[in-house]
VEXVO-137688 format. One record per atom (N, C-alpha, C): residue in three letters; x, y, z negated. Coordinates in steps of 0.05 Angstrom, whole numbers, plus 5000, padded with zeros to 4 digits. Atoms other than C-alpha are relative to their C-alpha. Example, Ala and Ser with C-alpha at 12.3 -4.5 7.8 and 13.67 -1.06 7.14 Angstrom:
BEGIN
Ala501849765000Ala524649104844Ala501850245000Ser498449765001Ser527349794857Ser498550224986
END
This chain:
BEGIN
Unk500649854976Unk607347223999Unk499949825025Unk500550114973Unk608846694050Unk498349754998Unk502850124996Unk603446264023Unk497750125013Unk502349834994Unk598646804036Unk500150045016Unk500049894976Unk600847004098Unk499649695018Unk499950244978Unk601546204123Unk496449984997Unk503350044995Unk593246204100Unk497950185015Unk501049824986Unk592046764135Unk500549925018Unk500450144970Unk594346494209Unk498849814989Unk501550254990Unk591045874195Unk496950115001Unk503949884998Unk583946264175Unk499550125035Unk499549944974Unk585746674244Unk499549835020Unk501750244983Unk586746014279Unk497649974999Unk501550205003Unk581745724256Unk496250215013Unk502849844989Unk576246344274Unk500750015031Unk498350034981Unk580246324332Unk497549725025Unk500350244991Unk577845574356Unk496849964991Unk502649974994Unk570445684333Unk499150185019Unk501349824975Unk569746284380Unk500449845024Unk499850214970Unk572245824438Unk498949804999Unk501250265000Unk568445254422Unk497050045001Unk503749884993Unk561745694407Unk499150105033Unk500349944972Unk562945984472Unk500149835024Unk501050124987Unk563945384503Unk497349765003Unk502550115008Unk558344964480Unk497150165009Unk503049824987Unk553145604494Unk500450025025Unk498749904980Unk556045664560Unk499349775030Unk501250284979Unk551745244619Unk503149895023Unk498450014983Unk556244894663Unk499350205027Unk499949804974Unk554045264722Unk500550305002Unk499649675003Unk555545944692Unk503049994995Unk497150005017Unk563245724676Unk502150235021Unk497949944981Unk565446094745Unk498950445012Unk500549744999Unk561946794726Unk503050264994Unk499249865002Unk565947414735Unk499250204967Unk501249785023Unk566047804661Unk500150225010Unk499449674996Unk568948434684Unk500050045031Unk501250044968Unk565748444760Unk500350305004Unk499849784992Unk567049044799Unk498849955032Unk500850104972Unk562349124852Unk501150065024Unk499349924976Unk564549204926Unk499150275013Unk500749634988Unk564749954960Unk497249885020Unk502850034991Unk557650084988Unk500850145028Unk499049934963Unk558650125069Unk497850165003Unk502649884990Unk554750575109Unk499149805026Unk500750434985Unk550650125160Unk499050195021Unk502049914977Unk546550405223Unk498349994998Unk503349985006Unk539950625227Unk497849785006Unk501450164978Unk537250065271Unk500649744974Unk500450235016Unk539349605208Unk499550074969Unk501049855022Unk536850105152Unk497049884999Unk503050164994Unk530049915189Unk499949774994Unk500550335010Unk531549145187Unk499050004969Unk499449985030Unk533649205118Unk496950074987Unk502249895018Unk527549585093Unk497849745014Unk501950254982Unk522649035144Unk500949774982Unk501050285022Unk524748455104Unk500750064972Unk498849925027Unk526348705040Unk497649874983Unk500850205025Unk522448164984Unk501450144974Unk498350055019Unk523648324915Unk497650014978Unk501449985043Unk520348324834Unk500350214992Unk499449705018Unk522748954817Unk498650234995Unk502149805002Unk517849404839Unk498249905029Unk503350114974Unk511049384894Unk501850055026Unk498449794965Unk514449354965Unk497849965013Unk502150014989Unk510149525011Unk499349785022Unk500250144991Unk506349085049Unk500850035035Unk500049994974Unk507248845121Unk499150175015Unk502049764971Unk501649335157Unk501950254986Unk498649725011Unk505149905114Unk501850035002Unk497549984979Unk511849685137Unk500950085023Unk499549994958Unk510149725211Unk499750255000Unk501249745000Unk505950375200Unk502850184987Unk496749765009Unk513350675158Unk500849995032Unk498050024980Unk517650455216Unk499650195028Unk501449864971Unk513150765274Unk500650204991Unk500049795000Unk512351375240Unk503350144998Unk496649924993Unk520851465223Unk501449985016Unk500650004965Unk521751285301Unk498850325004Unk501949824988Unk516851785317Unk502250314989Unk499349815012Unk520952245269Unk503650035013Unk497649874981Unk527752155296Unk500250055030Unk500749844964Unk525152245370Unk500750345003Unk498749755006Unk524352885343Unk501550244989Unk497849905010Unk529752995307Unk502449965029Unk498750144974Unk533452755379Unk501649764988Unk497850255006Unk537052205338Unk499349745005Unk500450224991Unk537251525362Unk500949804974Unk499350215028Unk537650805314Unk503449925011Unk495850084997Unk545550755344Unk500750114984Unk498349795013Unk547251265303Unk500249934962Unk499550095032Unk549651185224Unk497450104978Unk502149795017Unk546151375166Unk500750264984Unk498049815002Unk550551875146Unk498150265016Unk501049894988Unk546852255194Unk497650134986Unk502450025017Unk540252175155Unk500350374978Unk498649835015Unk543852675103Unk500650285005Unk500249664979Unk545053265158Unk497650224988Unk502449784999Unk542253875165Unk499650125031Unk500549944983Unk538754115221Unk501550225018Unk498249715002Unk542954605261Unk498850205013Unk502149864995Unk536655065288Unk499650134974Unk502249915033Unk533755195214Unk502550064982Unk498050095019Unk539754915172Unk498949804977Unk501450155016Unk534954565136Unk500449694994Unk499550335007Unk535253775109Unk497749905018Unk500950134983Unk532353315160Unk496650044992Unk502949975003Unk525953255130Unk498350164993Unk501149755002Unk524453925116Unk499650165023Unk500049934971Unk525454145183Unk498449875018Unk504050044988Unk519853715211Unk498750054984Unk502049915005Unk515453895162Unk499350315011Unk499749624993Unk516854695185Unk500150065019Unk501549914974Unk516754585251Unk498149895025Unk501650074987Unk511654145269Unk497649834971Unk501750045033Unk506554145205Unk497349825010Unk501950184988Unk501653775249Unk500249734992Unk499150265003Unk505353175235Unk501849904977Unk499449995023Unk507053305162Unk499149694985Unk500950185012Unk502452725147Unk501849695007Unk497750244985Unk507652155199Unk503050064980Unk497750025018Unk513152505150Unk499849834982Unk500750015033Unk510052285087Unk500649685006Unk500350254996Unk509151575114Unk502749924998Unk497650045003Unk515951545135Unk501149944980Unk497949935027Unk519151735066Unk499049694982Unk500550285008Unk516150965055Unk503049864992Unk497450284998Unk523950695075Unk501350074975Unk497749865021Unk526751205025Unk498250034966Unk501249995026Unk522251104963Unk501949894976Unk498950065019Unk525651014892Unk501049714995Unk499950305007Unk524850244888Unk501949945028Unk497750124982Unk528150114960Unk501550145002Unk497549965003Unk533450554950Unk501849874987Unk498550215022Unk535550134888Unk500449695022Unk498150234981Unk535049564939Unk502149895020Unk497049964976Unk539249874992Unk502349944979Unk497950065010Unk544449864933Unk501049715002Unk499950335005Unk543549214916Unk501249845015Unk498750154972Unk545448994988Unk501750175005Unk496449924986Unk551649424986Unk499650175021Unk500149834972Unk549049985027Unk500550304980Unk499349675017Unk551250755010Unk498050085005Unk502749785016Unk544351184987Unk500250255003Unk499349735012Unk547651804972Unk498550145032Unk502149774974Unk544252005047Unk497650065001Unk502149965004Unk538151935026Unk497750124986Unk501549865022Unk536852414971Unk497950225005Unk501749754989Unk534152895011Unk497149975009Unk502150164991Unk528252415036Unk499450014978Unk502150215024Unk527352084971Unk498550364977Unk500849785018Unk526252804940Unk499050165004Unk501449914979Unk522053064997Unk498250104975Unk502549895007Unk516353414972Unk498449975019Unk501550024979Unk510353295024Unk496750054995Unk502749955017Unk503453605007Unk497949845009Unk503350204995Unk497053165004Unk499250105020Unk501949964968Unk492653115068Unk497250184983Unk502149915002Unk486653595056Unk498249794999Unk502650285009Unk480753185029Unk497650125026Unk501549894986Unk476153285077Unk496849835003Unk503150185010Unk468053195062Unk498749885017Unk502050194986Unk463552665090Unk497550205007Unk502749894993Unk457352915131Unk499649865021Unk501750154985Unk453252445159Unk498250135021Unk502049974969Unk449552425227Unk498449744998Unk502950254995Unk443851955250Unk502049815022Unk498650324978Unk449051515295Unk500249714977Unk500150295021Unk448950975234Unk497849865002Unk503150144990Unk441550785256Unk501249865018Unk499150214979Unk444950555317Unk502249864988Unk497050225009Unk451050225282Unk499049854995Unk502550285027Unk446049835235Unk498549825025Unk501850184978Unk441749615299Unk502449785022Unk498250214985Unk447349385343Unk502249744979Unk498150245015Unk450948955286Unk497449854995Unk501350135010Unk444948675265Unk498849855013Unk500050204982Unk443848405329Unk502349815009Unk498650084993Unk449548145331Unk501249804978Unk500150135020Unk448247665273Unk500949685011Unk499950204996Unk448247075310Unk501749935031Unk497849984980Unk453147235371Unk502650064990Unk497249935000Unk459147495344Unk499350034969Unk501250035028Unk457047305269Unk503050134976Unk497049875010Unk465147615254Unk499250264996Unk500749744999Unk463048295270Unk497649974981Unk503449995019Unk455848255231Unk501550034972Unk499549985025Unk459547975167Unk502950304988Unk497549754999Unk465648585183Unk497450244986Unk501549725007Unk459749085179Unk498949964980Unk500150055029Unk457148765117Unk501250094973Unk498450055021Unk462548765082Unk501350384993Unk499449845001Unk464649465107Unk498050274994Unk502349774999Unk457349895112Unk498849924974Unk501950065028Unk453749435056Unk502250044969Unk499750075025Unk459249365001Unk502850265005Unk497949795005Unk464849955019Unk502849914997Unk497249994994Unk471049585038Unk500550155023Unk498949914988Unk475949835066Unk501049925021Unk499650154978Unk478349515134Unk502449704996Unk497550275003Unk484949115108Unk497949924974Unk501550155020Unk480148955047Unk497749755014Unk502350284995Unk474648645088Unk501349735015Unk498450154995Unk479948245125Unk501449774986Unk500050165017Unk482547965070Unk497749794973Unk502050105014Unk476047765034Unk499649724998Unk501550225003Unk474347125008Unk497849964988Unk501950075005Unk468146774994Unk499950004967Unk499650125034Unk470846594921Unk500150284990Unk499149705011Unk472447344911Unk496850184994Unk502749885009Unk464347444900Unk498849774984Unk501850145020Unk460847284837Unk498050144984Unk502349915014Unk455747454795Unk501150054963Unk498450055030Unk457247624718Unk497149904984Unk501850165023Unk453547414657Unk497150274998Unk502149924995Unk448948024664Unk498250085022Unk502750084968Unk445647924735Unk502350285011Unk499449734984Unk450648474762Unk502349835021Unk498350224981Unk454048234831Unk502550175014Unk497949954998Unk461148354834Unk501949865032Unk497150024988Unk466948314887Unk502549984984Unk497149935012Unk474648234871Unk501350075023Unk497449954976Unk479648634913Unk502050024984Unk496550075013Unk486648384904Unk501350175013Unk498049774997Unk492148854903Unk498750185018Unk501949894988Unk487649384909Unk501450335004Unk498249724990Unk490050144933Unk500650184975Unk499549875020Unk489350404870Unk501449914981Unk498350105018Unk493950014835Unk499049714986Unk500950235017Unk494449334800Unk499049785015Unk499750284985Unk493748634808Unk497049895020Unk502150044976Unk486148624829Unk497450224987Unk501649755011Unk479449064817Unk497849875001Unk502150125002Unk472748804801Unk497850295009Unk501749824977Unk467249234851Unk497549954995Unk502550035001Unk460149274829Unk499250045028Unk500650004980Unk456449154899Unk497350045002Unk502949964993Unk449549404934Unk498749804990Unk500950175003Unk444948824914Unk498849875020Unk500949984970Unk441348854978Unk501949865012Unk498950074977Unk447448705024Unk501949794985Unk497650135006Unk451948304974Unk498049705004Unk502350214992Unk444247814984Unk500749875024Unk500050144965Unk445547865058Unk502049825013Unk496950035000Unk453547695050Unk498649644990Unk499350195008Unk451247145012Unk498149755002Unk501450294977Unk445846775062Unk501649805025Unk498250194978Unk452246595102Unk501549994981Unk496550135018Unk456946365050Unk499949725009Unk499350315003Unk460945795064Unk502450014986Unk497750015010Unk469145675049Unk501450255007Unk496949865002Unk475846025051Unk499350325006Unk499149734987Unk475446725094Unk497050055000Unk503349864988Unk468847185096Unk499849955028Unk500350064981Unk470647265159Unk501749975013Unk498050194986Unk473546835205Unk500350155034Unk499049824975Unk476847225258Unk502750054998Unk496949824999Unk484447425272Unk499950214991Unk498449675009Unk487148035239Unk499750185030Unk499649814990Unk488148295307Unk496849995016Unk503250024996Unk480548155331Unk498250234985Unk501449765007Unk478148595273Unk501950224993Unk498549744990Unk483949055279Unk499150175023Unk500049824976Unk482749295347Unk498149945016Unk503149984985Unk476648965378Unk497850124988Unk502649835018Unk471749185325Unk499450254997Unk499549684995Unk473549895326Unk499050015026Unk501449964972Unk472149805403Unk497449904999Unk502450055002Unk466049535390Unk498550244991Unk501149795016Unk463950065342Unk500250215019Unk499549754986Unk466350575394Unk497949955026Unk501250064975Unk464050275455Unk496849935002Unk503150055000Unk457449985441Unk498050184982Unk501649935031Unk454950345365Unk500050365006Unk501049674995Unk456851075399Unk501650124982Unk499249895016Unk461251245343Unk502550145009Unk499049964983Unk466051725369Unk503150044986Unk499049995019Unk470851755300Unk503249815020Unk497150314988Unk478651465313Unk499949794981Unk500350305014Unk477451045252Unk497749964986Unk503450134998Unk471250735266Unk499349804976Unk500850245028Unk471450155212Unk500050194976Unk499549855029Unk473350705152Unk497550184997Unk502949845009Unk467551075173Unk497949874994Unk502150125019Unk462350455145Unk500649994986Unk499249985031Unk465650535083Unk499050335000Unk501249715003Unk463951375090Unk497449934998Unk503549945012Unk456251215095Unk499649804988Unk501650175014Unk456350675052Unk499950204970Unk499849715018Unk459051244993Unk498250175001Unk502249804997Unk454451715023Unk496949854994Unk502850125019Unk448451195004Unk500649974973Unk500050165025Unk450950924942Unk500250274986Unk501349775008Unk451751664922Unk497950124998Unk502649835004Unk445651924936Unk497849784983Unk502150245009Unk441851194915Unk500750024961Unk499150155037Unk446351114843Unk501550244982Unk498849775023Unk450051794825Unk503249895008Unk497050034983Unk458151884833Unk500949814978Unk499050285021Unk459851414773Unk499749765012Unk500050274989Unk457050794797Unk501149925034Unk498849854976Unk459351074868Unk503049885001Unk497549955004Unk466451134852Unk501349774994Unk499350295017Unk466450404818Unk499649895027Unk499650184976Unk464250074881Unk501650135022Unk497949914966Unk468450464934Unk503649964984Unk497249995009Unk474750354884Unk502750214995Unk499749814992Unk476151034882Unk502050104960Unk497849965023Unk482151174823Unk497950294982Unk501649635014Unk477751834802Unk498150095015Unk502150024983Unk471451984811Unk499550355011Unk498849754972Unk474052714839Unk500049915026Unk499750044969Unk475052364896Unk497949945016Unk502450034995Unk468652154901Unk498450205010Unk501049685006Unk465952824887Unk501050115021Unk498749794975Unk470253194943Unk498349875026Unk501350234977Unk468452624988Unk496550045014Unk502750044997Unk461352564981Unk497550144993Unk501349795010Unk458153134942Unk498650155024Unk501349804979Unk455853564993Unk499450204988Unk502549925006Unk450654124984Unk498249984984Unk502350105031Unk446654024922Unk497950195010Unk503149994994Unk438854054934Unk498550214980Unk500549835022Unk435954624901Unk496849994999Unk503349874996Unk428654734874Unk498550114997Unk500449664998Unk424555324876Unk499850014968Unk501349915038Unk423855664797Unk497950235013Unk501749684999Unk419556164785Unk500350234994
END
């Protein structure tokens, strides 16, 4: 018996001194000073004024954060939203979590119900409080639990509302096209936006390299990180204007202009000189370029160059009135 039992501690030892030796051997030096049984730190509540920071630089891999312009465009509109909620960014987030004491309602239900005009500045809002940056507020040790009521908002789609063209695009077309060799920014803007159906941050970002031709004569665009999802989208283009695009090719940028040049002067251009009386003057050469390529190619080939996730949208968009012809 006390043989057996002395070969038994030694087997013990001895499994004993491979588990510590396997574990240290797999075990990088720089990982020797990891916590196994880590308990994270209580999640503080923070102030609104650094809920905003927080969500403004927030980087991560985990999921799509939104970009810069869609950052600024959240922040304005959840500003805009606690104005009229009367709450100021001094105040906690804790607050966020309230209920209205007029209605009784959860913050964000209560502007939708009593000012539905501006249902669409909610929706935007509910940017800071989306699923993926809530997980990041954790991450940085911030308490969430205020924000369920946001992140679980309901907010109904904006009415689609159909394209119907007027004759002011005769004049848009004339005044850019004089303006080929003066302000050769604007010309290749309206190119990019009347001939091929980007969208305004699309034509902005455009490069020269991002147009090619494929192996069967058909002339493509690429838009990277495109609205409809995914890493980039290949855009069958007019033939006509992707020709015209591509009598001024040179390097890097289609067009060479500041972000805020064709942000906000071009629109004034379009307004001021082209007559167009629309608030978003660049999105409307993407409306009649749809409204040609529909009527020229049918809503399939339509839907492929405007980048349009479903060609419903197309259809609502651009359908109109169907042309009837007499029977007998």
């Amino acid at each position: 018996m006390n043989n057996n039992a002395t070969v038994e501690n030694t087997l013990h030892n001895r499994v004993d001194e491979l588990i510590t030796y396997s574990a240290r051997i797999n075990t990088p030096k720089y990982m020797t000073d990891i916590t196994i049984n880590y308990t994270p730190p209580k999640l503080r509540t923070i102030l609104i004024s650094d809920l905003i920071y927080t969500y403004k630089m927030c980087e991560s891999t985990a999921f799509k954060v939104p970009s810069w312009e869609t950052k600024r465009n959240s922040i304005a509109c959840f500003r805009y939203c606690l104005k009229h909620l009367g709450m100021t960014e001094d105040m906690d987030t804790r607050y966020l979590g309230g209920r209205h004491p007029k209605t009784g309602l959860p913050l964000g239900k209560h502007l939708i119900r009593t000012m539905p005009e501006s249902f669409q500045r909610v929706k935007v809002a509910k940017s800071l409080f989306s699923k993926g940056m809530v997980e990041f507020y954790e991450e940085q040790g911030i308490e969430t639990s205020y924000f369920a009521t946001w992140t679980t908002l309901v907010v109904r789609a904006k009415p689609t509302k159909q394209f119907i063209p007027d004759r002011i695009i005769e004049n848009v077309i004339a005044k850019c096209e004089a303006e080929k060799d003066n302000r050769t920014h604007f010309y290749l803007g309206y190119l990019l936006c009347y001939g091929l159906g980007l969208r305004n941050s699309e034509m902005r970002r455009a490069k020269w390299d991002d147009m090619y031709e494929d192996l069967d004569g058909n002339k493509l665009i690429r838009i990277h990180a495109p609205k409809s999802g995914g890493e980039y989208q290949d855009r069958p283009c007019d033939p006509y204007y992707w020709d015209k695009l591509m009598e001024m090719r040179d390097f890097g940028s289609i067009v060479k202009a500041s972000s805020k040049e064709m942000r906000e002067i071009f629109p004034q251009f379009l307004k001021n000189e082209c007559g167009i009386k629309e608030r978003r003057a660049v999105h409307l050469l993407r409306k009649y370029c749809g409204h040609r390529l529909m009527r020229s190619n049918g809503i399939y080939p339509a839907s492929k160059a405007l980048g349009h996730a479903d060609t419903k949208i197309t259809d609502m968009i651009y359908s109109g009135l169907p042309t009837l012809k007499a029977t007998a």
